[in-house]
C-alpha positions as CSV (number, residue, x, y, z in Angstrom):
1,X,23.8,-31.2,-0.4
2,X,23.0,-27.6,-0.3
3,X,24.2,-25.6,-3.4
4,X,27.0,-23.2,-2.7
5,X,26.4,-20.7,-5.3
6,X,24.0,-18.6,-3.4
7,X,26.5,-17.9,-0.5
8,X,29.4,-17.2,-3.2
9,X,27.0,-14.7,-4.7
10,X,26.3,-13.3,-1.6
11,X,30.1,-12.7,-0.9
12,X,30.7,-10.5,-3.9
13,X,27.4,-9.0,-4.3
14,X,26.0,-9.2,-0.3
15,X,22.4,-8.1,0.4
16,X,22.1,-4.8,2.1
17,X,18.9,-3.3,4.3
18,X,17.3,-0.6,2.8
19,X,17.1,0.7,5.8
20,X,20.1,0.7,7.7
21,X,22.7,-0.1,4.7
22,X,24.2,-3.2,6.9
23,X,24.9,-6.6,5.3
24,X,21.6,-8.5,5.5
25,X,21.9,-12.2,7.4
26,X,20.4,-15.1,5.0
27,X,17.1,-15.2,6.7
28,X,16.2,-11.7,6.0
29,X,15.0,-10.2,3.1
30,X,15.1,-6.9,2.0
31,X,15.4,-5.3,5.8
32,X,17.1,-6.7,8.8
33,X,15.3,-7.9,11.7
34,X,16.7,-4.7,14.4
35,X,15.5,-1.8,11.8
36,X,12.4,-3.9,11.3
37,X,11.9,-3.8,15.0
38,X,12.0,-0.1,15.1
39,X,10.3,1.0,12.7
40,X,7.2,3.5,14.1
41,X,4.3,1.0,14.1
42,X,1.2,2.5,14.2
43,X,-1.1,-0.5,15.6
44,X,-4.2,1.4,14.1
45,X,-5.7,-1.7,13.5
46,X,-6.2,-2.3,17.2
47,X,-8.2,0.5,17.9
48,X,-11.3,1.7,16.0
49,X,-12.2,5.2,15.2
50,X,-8.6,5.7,15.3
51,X,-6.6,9.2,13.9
52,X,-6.3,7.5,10.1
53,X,-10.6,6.9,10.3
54,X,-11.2,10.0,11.3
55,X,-9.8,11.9,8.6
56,X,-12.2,10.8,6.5
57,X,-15.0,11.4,8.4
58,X,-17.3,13.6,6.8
59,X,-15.3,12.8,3.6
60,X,-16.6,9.7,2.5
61,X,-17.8,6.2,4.5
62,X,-14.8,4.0,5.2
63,X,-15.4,1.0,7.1
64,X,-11.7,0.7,9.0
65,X,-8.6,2.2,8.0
66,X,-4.9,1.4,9.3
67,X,-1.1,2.4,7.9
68,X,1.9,-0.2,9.1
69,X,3.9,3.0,10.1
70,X,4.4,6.0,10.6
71,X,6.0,8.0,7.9
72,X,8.8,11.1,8.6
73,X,11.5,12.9,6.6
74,X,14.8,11.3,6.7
75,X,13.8,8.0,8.0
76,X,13.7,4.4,7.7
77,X,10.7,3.9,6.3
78,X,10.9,7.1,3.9
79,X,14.1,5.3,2.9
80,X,11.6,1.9,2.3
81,X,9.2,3.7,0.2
82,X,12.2,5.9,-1.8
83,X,13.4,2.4,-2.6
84,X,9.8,0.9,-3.6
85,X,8.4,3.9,-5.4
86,X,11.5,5.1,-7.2
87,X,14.5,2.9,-7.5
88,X,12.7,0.0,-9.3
89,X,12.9,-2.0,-6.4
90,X,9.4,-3.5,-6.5
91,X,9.3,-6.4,-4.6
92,X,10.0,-4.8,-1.4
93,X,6.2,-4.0,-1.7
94,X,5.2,-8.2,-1.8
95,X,7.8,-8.2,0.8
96,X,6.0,-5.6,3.3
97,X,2.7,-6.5,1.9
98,X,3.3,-9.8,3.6
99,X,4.6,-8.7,6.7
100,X,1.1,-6.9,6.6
101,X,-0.9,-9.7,6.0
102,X,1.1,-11.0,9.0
103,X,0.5,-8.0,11.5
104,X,-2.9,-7.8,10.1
105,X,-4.2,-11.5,10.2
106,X,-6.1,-11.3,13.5
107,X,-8.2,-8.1,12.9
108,X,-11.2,-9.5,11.3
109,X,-12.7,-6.5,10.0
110,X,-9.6,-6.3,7.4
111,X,-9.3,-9.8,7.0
112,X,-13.0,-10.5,5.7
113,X,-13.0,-8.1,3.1
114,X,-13.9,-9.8,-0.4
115,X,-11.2,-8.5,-2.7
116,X,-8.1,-6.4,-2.7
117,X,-7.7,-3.6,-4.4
118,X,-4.5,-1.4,-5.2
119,X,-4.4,2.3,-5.7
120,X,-4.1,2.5,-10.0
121,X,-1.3,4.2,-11.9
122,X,-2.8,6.0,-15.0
123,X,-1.4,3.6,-18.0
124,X,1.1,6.5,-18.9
125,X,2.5,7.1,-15.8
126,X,2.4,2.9,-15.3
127,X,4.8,2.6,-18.5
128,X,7.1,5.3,-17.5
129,X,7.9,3.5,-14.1
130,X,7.1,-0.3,-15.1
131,X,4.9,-1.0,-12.0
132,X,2.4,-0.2,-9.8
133,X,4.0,0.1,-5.9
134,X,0.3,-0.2,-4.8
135,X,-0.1,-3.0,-6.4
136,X,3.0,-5.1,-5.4
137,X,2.3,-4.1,-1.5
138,X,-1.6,-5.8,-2.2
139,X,-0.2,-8.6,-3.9
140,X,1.8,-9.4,-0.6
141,X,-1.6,-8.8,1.3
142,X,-3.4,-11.1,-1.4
143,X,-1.3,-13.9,-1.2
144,X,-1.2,-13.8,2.6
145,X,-4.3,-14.2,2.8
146,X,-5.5,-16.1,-0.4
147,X,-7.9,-13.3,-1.3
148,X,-8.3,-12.4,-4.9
149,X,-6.5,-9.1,-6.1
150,X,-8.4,-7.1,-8.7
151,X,-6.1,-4.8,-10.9
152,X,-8.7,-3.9,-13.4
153,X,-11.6,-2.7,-12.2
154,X,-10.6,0.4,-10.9
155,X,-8.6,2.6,-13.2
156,X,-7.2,6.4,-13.3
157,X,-9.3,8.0,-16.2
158,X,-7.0,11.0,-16.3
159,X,-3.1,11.5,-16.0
160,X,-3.2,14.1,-13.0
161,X,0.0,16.1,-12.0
162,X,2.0,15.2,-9.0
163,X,0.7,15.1,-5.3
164,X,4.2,16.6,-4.1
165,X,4.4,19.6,-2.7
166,X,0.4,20.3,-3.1
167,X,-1.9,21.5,-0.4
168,X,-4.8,20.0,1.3
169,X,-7.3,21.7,-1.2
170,X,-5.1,21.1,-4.4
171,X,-5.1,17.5,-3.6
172,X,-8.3,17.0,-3.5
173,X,-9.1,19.3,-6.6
174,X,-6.0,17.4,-8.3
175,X,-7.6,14.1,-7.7
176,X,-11.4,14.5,-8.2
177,X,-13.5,12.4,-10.2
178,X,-10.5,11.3,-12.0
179,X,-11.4,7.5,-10.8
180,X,-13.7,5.3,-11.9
181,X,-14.8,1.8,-12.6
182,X,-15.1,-0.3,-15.6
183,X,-17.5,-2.5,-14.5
184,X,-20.0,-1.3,-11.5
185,X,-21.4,-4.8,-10.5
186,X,-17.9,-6.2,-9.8
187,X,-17.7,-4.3,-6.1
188,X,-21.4,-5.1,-5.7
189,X,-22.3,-6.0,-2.4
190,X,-18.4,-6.4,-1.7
191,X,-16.2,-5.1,0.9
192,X,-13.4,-3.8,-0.7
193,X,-9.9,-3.2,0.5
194,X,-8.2,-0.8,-1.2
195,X,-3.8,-0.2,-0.7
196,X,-1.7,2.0,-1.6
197,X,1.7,3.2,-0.4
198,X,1.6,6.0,2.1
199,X,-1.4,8.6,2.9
200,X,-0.7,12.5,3.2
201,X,-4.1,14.5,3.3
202,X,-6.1,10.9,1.8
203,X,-7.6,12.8,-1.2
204,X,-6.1,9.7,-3.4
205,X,-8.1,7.2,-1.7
206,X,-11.2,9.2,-1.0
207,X,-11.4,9.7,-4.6
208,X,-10.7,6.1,-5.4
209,X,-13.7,5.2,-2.2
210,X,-15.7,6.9,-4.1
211,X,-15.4,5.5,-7.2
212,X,-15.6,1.8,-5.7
213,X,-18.9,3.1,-3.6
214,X,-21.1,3.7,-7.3
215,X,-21.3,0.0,-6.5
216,X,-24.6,-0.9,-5.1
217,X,-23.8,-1.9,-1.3
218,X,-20.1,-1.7,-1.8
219,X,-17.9,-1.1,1.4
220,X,-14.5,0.0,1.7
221,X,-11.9,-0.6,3.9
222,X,-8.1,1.2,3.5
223,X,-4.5,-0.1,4.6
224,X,-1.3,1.6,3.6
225,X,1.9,1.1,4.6
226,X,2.9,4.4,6.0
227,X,0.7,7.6,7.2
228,X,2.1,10.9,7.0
C-alpha cells in the first residue's frame, strides 16, 4: 500500500517550478516538463569548434566545450541559476547535472573524460553560502555517469572580488593565477572535465584550465549549464 503522507504534504506545501511558478505534477522535480522543453538549448555538443570553443582559442587548449543553455536576463533559466546560486536551493544543480549527464551521454569526447571537476569556491566565500553550485551540478554529471568527482585538488588560493558587473579585461585580471593545485600528479595524463554554473567572458575557467594543465599531459574539457 502506497503511503499517503507524501501527497497530503504535497496538498499544503505543493512543489512549484522554478521556472514557471506552476504546481509541479509528481513525476517532476524541481521544473516541469513544458518549461523544461523550452528552455534555449544550445546543442554545442553536437558540433565541434562550436561559438563556446572558440572563445578560448588562443586563450588556453580546451579539448571540447558545451553549456546546456543559453542564458538571458529575465528568463527561465536565469530564474534556475538565481535559485541554485542564491536561494540555497542546491539540489537543483544534481537535478540539472543529471539531466546533463542525460543530454550528454552519447557525445564521447565528454563522456571519456577521467574525472570531474567543479569550479572551487574559495573556503571563505564556501562558508558564507554553505555550498559549492559547481559542485552540486558535477555531482549530477558524476553520478550519471559513474565517474569519480574530485573536490580537492583544485582550489581558489585567493578570495577574489565579484565577477558582476566587470569587464572582459577585469575578469581576467580578477581571476589570474588565483588557481592552483594541491597535488600536480593527480590530473596527470587525465582528461579532465571541469563544471561550473554559467560562462560570461570564460576568464574563471581559463584560469582554472590552466591550473589543471601544470599537470604533465593533462587535458581539459568544459560543460556549464548556461553560456552568456
Amino acid at each position: 500500500m502506497q503511503n499517503p503522507f507524501p501527497h497530503f504534504l504535497n496538498l499544503l506545501f505543493p512543489k512549484i517550478c522554478v521556472a514557471c511558478a506552476d504546481a509541479l505534477e509528481q513525476n517532476e522535480e524541481y521544473i516541469c516538463l513544458k518549461c523544461l522543453y523550452h528552455l534555449p538549448k544550445t546543442d554545442f555538443h553536437n558540433v565541434s569548434e562550436n561559438e563556446m570553443e572558440k572563445r578560448f582559442w588562443g586563450k588556453v587548449p580546451i579539448e571540447r566545450a558545451t553549456a546546456f543553455f543559453y542564458f538571458s536576463k529575465n528568463s527561465s533559466v536565469q530564474k534556475i541559476l538565481y535559485q541554485l546560486k542564491y536561494r540555497g536551493n542546491k539540489e537543483i544543480g544534481e537535478s540539472f547535472g543529471k539531466y546533463l549527464g542525460i543530454e550528454l551521454s552519447r557525445s564521447a569526447d565528454f563522456r571519456n573524460a577521467d574525472v570531474i571537476v567543479p569550479v572551487p569556491l574559495h573556503a571563505k566565500r564556501l562558508r558564507k553560502r554553505g555550498y559549492n553550485q559547481s559542485e552540486w551540478i558535477a555531482k549530477g554529471i558524476a553520478k550519471q555517469w559513474n565517474k569519480p568527482l574530485d573536490v580537492d585538488n583544485l582550489y581558489r588560493a585567493i578570495e577574489n572580488p565579484t565577477q558582476t558587473n566587470k569587464g572582459l579585461y577585469e575578469r581576467w585580471e580578477n581571476v589570474n593565477d588565483i588557481f592552483k593545485l594541491k597535488d600536480n600528479t593527480t590530473f596527470r595524463n587525465k582528461h579532465v572535465l571541469l563544471i561550473d554554473d554559467v560562462m560570461t567572458t570564460g576568464a574563471t575557467i581559463e584560469a582554472c584550465a590552466n591550473a589543471i594543465l601544470q599537470s604533465e599531459n593533462a587535458k581539459v574539457s568544459v560543460i556549464t549549464l548556461a553560456i552568456a
